[in-house]
C-alpha positions as CSV (number, residue, x, y, z in Angstrom):
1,X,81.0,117.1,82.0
2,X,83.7,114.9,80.0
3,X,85.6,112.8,82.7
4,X,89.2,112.8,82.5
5,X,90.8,109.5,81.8
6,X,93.4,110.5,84.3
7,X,94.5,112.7,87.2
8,X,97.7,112.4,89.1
9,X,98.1,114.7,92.5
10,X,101.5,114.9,94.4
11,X,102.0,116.1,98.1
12,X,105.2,116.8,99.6
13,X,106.2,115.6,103.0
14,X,105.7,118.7,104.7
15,X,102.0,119.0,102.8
16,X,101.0,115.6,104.2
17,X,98.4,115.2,108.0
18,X,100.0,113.8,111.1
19,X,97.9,113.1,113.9
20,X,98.6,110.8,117.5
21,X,97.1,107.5,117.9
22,X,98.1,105.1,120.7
23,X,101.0,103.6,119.4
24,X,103.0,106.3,117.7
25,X,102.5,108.4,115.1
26,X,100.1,108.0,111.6
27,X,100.3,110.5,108.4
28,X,97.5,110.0,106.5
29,X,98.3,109.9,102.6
30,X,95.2,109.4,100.9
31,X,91.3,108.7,101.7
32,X,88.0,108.4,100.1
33,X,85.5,110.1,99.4
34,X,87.9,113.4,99.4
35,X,87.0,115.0,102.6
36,X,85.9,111.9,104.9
37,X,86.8,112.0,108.1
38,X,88.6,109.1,109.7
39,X,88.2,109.5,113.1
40,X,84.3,109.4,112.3
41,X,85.1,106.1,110.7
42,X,82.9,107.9,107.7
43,X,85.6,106.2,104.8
44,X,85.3,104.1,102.0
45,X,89.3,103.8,101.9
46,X,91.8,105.2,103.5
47,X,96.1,104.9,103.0
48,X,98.5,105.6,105.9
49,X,101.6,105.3,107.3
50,X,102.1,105.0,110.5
51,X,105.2,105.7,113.1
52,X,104.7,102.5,115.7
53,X,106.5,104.2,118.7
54,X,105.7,102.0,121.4
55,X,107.3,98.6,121.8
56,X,103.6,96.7,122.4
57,X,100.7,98.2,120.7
58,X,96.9,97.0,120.3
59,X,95.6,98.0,116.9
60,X,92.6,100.1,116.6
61,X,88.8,98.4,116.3
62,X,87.7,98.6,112.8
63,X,84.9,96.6,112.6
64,X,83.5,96.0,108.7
65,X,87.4,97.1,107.7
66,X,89.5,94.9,105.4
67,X,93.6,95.8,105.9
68,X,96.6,95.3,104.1
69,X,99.6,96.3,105.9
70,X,103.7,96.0,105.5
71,X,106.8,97.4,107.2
72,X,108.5,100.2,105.5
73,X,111.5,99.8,108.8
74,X,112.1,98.4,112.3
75,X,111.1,95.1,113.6
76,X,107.4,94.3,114.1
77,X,105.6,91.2,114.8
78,X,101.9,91.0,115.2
79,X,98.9,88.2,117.2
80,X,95.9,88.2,114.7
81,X,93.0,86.9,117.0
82,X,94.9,85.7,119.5
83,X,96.0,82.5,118.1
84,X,97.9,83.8,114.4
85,X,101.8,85.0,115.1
86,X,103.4,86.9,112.4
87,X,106.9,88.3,111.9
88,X,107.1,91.3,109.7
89,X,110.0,91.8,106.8
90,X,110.5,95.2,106.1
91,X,110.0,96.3,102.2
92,X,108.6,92.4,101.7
93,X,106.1,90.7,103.8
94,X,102.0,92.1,103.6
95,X,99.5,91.3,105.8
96,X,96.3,91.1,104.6
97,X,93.4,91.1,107.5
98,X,90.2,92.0,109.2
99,X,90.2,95.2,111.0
100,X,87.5,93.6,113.3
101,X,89.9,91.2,115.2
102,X,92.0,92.0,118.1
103,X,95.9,92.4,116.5
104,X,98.3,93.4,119.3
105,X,102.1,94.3,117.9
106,X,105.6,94.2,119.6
107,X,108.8,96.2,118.0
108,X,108.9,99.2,116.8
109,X,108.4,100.4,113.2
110,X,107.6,102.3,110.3
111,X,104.5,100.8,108.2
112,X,102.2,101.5,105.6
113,X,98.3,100.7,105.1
114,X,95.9,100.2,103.4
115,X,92.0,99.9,104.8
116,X,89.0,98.7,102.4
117,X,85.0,99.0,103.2
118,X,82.2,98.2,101.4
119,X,82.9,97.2,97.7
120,X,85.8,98.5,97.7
121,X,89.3,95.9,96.9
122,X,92.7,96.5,96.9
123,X,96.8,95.4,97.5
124,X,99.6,97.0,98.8
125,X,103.3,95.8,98.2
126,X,107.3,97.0,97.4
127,X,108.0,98.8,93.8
128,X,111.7,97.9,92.6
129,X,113.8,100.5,90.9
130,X,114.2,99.6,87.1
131,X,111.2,97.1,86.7
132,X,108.2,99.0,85.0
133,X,105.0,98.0,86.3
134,X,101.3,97.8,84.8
135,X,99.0,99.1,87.2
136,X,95.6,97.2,87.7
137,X,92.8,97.0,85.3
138,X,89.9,95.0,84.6
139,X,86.3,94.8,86.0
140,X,86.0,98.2,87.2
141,X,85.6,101.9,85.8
142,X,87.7,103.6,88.2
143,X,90.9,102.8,89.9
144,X,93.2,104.4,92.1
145,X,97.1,103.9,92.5
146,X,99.1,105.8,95.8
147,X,102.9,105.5,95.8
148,X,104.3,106.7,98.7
149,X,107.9,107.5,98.4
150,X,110.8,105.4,100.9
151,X,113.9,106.8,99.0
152,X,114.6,109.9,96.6
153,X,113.5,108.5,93.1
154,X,112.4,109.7,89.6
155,X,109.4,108.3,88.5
156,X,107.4,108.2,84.7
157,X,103.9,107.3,84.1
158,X,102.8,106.2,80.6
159,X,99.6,106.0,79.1
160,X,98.2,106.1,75.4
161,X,101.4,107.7,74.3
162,X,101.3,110.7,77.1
163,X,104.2,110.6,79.5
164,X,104.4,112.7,82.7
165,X,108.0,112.6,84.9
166,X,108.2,113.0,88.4
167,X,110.7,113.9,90.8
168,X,110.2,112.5,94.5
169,X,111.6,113.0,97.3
170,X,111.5,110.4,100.6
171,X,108.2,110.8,102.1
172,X,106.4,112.1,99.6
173,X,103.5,110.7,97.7
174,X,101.7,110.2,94.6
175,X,98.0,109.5,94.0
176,X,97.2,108.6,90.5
177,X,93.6,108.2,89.4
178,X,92.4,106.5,86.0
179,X,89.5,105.3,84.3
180,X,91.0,102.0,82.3
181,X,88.0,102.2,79.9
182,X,89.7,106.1,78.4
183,X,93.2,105.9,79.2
184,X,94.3,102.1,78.4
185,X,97.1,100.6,79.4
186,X,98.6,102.4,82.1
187,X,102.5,102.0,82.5
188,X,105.1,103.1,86.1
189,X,108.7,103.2,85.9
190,X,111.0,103.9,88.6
191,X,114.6,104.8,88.7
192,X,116.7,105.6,92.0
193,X,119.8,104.1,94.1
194,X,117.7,102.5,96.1
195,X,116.5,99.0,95.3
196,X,113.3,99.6,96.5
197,X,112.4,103.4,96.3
198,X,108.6,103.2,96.8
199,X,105.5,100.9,97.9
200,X,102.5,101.3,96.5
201,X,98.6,100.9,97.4
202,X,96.0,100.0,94.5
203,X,92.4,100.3,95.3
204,X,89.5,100.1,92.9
205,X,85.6,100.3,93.1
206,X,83.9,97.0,92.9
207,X,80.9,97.5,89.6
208,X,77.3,97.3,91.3
């Protein structure tokens, strides 16, 4: 069967999974393989946000699990293994670390994340209004690219003279997936009232 060079899937807020964890609240937006369950820790990726509800919080365990992770709202600062202190800027700052080590939070927040196993790499970080982006390619045949929605904004992908428009609402969220190698260059735009409207989370599959 022919791949597609490209697949883009949208969920609503309402369409999205919200489940308890010890601090608050998490919604999961996207994980990998489709189907994997993350309580059985049975992922490859996985990208969240979560509600941090309680004013100190101890992260979950995630041994073998690389995390990127940003504030979307609310004050938050973290102790990475016990020595490293870090104060969170909403819609800015991204902290990039290993789900192994004890990280204990105070404050209380809205954040997004992003967690990597295996040979699998990735970012997260803010999406301005107005300032097309390029979305990642290079040494890997299949990529992934979730933008999860903070503000009500219009949004147009671009690739190999195709263009597909989006309407989002706050809280919702995209996922697109591409093959670099059939669908070239691949092109976001975003235009809202809000300065930053979106964040995004690229991941992509390391080549054996």
């Amino acid at each position: 069967m022919r791949e597609a060079p490209m697949t883009i899937s949208a969920k609503k807020k309402f369409e999205l999974h919200h489940s308890r964890w010890s601090g608050g609240i998490t919604t999961q937006l996207a994980i990998w393989p489709a189907g994997a369950d993350y309580a059985s820790r049975d992922f490859q990726w996985r990208i969240s946000s979560a509600v941090v509800e309680e004013e100190s919080s101890v992260f979950t365990h995630l041994p073998g699990v690389r995390r990127c992770l940003m504030t979307l709202s609310g004050e938050l600062s973290l102790v990475y293994d016990g020595t490293e202190k870090i104060h969170m800027t909403p819609l800015r700052d991204v902290f990039r670390f290993d789900g192994g080590k004890e990280t204990t939070s105070a404050g209380r927040c809205v954040d997004f994340n992003l967690m990597l196993c295996g040979g699998f790499r990735g970012d997260i970080g803010p999406l301005n209004a107005q300032i097309a982006v390029h979305l990642p390619s290079g040494d890997s045949d299949l990529f992934w690219y979730g933008i999860y929605f903070t503000a009500d904004a219009e949004a147009s992908v671009r690739y190999k003279g195709y263009r597909v428009d989006l309407s989002r609402n706050k809280g919702d969220f995209v996922l697109i997936t591409y093959r670099p190698a059939l669908c070239g260059a691949v092109t976001l735009s975003l235009s809202s009232e809000d300065e930053v409207p979106a964040v995004f989370a690229s991941v992509w599959r390391e080549k054996e």
